[in-house]
C-alpha positions as CSV (number, residue, x, y, z in Angstrom):
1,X,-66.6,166.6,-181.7
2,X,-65.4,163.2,-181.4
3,X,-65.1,163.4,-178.0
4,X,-68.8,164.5,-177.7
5,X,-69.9,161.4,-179.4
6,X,-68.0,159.0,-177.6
7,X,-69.8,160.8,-174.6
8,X,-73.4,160.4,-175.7
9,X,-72.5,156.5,-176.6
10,X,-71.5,155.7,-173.4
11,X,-74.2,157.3,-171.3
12,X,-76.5,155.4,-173.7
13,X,-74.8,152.2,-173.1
14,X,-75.1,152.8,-169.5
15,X,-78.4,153.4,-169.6
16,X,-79.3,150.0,-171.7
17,X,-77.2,148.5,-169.1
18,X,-79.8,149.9,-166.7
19,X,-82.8,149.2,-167.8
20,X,-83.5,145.7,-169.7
21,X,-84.6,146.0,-172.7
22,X,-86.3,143.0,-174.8
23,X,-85.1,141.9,-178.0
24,X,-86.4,144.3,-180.9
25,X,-87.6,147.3,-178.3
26,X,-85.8,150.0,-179.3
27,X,-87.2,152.5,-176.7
28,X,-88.5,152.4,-173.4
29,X,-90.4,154.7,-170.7
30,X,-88.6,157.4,-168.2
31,X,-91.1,155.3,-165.1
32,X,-89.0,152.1,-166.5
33,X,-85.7,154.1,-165.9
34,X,-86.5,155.3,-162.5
35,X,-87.6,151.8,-161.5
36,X,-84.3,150.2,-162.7
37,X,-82.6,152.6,-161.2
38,X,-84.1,152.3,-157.8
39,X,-84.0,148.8,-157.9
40,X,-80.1,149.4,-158.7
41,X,-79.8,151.5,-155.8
42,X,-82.1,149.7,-153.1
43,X,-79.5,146.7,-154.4
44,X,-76.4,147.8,-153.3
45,X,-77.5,149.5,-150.3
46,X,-79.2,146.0,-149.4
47,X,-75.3,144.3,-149.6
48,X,-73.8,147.4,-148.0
49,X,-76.3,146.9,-144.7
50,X,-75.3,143.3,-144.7
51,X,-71.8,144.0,-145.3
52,X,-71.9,146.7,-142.3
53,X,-74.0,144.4,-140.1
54,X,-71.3,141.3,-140.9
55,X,-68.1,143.9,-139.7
56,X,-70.4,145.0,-136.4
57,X,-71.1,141.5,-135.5
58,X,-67.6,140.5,-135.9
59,X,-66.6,143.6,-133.8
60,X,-69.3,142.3,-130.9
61,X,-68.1,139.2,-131.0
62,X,-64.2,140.1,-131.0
63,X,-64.8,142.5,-128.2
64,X,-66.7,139.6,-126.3
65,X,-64.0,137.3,-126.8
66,X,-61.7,139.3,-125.5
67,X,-63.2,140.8,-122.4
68,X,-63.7,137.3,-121.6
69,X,-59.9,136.4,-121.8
70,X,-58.6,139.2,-120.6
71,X,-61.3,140.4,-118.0
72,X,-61.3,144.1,-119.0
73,X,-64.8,145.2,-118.0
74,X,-65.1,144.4,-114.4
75,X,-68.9,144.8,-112.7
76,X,-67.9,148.0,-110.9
77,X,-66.7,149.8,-114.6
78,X,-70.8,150.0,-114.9
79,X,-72.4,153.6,-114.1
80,X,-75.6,153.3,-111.4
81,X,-78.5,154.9,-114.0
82,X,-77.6,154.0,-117.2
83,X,-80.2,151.5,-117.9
84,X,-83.1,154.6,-116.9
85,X,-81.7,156.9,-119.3
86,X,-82.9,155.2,-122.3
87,X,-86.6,156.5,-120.8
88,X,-85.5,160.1,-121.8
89,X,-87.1,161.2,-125.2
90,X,-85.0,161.9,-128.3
91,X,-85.6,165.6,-127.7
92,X,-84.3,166.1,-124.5
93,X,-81.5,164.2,-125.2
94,X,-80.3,166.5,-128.0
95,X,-81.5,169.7,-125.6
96,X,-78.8,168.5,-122.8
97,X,-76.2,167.3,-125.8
98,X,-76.4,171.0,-126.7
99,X,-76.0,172.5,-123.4
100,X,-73.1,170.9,-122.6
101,X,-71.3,171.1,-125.9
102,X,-71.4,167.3,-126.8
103,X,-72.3,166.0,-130.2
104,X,-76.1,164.3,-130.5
105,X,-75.1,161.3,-132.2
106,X,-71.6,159.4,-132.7
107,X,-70.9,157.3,-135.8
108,X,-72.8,154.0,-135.5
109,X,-74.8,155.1,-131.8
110,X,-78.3,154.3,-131.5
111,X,-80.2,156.0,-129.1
112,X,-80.6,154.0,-126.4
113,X,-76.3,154.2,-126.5
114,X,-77.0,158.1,-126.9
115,X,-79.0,157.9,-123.8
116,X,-76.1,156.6,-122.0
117,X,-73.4,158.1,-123.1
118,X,-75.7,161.4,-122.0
119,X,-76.0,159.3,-118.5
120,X,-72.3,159.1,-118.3
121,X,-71.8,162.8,-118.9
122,X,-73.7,164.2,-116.4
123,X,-72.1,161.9,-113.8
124,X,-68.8,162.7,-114.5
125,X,-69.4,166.6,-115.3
126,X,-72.1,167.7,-113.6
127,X,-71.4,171.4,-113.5
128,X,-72.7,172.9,-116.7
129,X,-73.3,176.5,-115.9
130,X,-69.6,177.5,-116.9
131,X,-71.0,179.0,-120.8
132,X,-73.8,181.0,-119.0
133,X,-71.6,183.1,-116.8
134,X,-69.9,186.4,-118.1
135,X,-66.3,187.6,-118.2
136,X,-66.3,189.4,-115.3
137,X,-67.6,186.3,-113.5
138,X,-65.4,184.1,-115.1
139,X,-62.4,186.6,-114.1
140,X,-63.7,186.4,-110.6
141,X,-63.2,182.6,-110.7
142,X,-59.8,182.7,-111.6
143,X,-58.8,184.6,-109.0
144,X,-60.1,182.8,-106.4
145,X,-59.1,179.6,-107.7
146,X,-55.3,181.3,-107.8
147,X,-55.7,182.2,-104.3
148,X,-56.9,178.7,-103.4
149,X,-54.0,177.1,-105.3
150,X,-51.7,179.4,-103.5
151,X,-52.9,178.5,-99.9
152,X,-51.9,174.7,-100.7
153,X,-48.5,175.2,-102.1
154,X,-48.4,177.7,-99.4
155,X,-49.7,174.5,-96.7
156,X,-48.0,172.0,-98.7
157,X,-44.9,173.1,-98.5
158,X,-43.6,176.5,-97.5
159,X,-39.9,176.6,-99.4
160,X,-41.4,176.7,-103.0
161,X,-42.8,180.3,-103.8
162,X,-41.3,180.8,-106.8
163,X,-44.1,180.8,-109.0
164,X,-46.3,182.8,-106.9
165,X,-50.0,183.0,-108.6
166,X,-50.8,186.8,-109.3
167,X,-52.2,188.7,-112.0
168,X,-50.6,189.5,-115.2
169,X,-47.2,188.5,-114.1
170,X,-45.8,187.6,-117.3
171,X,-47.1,191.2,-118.8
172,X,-44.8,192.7,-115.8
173,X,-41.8,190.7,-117.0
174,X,-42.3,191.1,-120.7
175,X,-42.4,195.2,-119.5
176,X,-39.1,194.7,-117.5
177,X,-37.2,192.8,-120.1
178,X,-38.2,195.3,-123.0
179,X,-36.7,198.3,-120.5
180,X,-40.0,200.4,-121.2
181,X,-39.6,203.7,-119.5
182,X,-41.8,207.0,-119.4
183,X,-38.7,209.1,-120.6
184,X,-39.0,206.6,-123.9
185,X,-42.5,206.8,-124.6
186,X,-42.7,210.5,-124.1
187,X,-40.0,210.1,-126.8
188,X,-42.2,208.2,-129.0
189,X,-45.2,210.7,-128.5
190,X,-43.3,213.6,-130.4
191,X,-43.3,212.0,-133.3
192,X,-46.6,211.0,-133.4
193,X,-49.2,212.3,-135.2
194,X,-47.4,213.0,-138.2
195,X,-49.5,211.3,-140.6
196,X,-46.9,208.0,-140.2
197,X,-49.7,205.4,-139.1
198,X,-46.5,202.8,-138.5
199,X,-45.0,204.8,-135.9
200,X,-48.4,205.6,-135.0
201,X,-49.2,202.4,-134.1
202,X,-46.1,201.2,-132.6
203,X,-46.2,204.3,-129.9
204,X,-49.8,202.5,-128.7
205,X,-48.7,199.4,-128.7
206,X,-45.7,200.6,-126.8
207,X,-47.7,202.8,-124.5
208,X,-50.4,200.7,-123.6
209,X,-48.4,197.8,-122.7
210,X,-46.6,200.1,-120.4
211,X,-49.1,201.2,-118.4
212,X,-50.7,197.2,-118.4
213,X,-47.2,196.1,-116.9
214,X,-47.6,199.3,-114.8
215,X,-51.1,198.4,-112.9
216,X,-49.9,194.5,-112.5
217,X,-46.9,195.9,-110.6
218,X,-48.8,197.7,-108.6
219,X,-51.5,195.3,-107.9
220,X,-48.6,192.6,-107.1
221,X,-46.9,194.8,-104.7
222,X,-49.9,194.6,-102.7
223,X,-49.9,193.2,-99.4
224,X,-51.8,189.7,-99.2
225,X,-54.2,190.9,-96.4
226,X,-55.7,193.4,-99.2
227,X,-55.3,190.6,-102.3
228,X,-58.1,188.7,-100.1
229,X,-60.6,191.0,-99.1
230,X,-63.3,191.4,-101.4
231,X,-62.0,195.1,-102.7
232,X,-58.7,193.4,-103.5
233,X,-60.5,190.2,-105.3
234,X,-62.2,192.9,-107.4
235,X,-59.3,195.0,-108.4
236,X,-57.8,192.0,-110.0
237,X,-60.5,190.5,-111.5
238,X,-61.6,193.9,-113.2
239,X,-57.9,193.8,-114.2
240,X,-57.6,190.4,-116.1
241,X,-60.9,191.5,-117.7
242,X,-59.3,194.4,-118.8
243,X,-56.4,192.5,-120.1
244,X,-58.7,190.1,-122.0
245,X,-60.3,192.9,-123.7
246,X,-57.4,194.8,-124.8
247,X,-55.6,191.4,-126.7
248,X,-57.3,192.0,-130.0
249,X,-56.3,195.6,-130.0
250,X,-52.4,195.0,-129.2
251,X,-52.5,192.1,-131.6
252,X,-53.8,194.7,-134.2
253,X,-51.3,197.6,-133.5
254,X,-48.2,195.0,-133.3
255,X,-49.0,193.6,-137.2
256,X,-49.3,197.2,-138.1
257,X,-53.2,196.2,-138.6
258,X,-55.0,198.8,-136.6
259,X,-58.6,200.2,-138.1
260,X,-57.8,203.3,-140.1
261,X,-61.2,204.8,-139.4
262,X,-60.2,205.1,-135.4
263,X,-56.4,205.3,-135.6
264,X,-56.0,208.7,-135.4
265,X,-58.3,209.2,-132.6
266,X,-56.6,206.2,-130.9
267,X,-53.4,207.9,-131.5
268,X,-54.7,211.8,-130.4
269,X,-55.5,210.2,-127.1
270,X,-52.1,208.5,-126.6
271,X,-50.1,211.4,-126.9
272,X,-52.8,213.8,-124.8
273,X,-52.3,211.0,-121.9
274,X,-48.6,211.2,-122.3
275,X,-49.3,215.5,-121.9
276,X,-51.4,214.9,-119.2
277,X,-53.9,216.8,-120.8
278,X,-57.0,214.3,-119.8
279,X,-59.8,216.8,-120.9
280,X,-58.4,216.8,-124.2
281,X,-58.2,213.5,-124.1
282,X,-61.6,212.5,-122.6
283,X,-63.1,214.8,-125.7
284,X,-61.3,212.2,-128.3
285,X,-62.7,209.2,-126.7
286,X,-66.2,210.6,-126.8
287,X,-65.8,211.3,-130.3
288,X,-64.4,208.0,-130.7
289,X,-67.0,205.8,-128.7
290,X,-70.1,207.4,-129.2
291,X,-69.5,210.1,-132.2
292,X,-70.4,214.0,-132.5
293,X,-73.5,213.3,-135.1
294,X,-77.0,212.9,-134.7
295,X,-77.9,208.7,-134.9
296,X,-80.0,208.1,-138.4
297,X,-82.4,205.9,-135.8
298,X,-85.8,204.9,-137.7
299,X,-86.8,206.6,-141.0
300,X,-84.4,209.4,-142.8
301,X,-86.1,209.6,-146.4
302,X,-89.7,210.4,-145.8
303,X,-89.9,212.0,-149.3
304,X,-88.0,212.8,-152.6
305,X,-85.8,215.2,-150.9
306,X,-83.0,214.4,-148.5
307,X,-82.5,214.9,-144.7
308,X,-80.9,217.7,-144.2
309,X,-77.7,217.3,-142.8
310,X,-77.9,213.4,-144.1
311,X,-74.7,214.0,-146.1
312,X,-72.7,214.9,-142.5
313,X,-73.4,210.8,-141.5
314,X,-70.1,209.0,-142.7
315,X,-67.4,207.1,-141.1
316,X,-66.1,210.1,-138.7
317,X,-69.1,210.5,-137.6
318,X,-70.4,207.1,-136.9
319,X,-70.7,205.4,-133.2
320,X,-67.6,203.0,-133.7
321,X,-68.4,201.4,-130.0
322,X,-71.5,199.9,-131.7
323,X,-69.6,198.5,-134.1
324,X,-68.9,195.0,-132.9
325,X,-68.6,193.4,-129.3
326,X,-64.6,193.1,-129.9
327,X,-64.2,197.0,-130.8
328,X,-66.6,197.8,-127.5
329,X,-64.3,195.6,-125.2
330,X,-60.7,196.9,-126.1
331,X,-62.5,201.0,-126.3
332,X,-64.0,199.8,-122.8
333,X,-60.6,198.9,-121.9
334,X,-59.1,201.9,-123.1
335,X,-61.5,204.3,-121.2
336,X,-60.1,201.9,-117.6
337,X,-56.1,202.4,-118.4
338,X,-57.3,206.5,-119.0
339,X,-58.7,206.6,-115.5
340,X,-55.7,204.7,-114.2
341,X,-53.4,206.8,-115.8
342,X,-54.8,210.1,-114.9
343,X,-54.8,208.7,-111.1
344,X,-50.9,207.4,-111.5
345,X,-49.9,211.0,-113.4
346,X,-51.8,213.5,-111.8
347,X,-52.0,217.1,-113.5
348,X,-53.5,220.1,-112.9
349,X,-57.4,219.7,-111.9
350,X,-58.6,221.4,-114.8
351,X,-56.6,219.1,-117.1
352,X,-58.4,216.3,-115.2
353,X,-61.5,214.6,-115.7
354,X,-63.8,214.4,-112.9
């Protein structure tokens, strides 16, 4: 209680602080209060300004001073078409800021030094195209710049191949230093499906990082006359893409993190790949991907009484690829290193998928 007393005495002694009160007024209007405070306010803003304008003059003048001693800025540090950019509007300004990623306004800029700072952007990084492209694209452009960089080392100086630029070479020797062998795996694939989602999860991760190590190894052991033709350009680019995709899945199954609603079907196609029974395996990823149950598109209660079959729509049954754009990548991915295994490991053609 004491405390709440000394609390309501000091808010009113801040408040007759505030406003000035004449001797014997004893109360005084909520306008006068708003006033006093405003003029409080419009106060110490007034010697902040002048406080802010005394430090940037000093700056100006410093900076001045000491170009002049020390001749930093030389006439040819100047960019041709700075002084037309402050002809641009504000809104264009902030519409090319936001294309290329840059902020619209730094601490302290005005916007004629916004203009030019925009200016000196687009001389220096003219390209601004690279966030419209897609992955695929942006694989493509890897690989040729890898092949580019490996013609000049190549030019430059023929003795120093050690680091030769192909695809997923570090996934090929991770692979070899972990001593991952089909006998292993098929090991692993017994055991699976036995309702132990650990060892469930570390057989995919096992298996699929096999047979990523397995298609770099055979895309490396290509001659080079086939890496550069445009067939050979697309084989790795569609690889690194499906690389890319499958990193938040292998990150997943490695911290024992993998979604419990698709594990098992993840899992049931693992060890039917490992069988070589593709059909059976093909049936899992549909079931997977796109689900076995009619989509609840548009309207399902029209009335007081339920749609029938509307109690068979539930997590088994729902289209798990339409889930998010990271679960359609890595089950994208997962359809490409099914076709690539069922070309490596032939089987019988009615095991296969055509």
């Amino acid at each position: 209680m004491d405390f709440l007393k000394a609390e309501i005495a000091r808010k009113r002694k801040q408040v007759r602080d505030t406003v000035d009160l004449k001797e014997g007024q004893k109360s005084f209007k909520r306008s006068e209060l708003a006033a006093a405070q405003r003029e409080l306010y419009l106060k110490k803003q007034g010697e902040s300004a002048a406080k802010r304008k005394k430090f940037v003059d000093f700056e100006q003048e410093s900076r001045v001073e000491g170009a002049e001693e020390q001749d930093i800025q030389s006439p040819t540090d100047v960019i041709p078409g700075e002084e037309q950019a402050v002809l641009l509007p504000r809104n264009e300004v902030i519409r090319r800021f936001r294309e290329r990623e840059e902020p619209i306004r730094l601490f302290g800029e005005s916007d004629e030094d916004a203009c030019r700072r925009l200016r000196r952007i687009e001389i220096l990084t003219p390209d601004v195209t690279k966030g419209l492209r897609n992955d695929f694209q942006a694989a493509m452009d890897k690989i040729e710049a890898e092949e580019q960089a490996e013609l000049l080392r190549n030019e430059g100086d023929n003795d120093q191949n050690e680091t030769e630029a192909d695809i997923a070479n570090a996934a090929a020797a991770a692979a070899a230093q972990d001593d991952i062998t089909m006998e292993n795996i098929i090991e692993m694939a017994k055991k699976a499906g036995n309702d132990d989602e650990k060892h469930d999860q570390e057989f995919l991760y096992t298996y699929l990082k096999f047979l990523v190590s397995y298609r770099a190894r055979e895309l490396n052991e290509r001659p080079k006359e086939v890496k550069q033709t445009a067939g050979g350009r697309l084989d790795s680019a569609i690889h690194q893409q499906t690389e890319s995709y499958l990193k938040p899945l292998l990150k997943l199954l490695r911290k024992r993190r993998a979604p419990p609603d698709i594990l098992p079907a993840l899992t049931a196609i693992g060890k039917n790949m490992v069988d070589r029974q593709y059909v059976v395996a093909g049936d899992w990823y549909l079931r997977m991907a796109i689900g076995n149950a009619a989509w609840p598109i548009g309207v399902t209660m029209v009335g007081i009484h339920a749609r029938t079959g509307r109690e068979k729509i539930f997590a088994q049954h729902v289209a798990h690829v339409l889930n998010d754009e990271t679960q359609r990548k890595y089950i994208q991915a997962l359809k490409r290193l099914m076709t690539f295994c069922q070309r490596v490991f032939p089987a019988d053609p009615s095991k296969c998928v055509r």
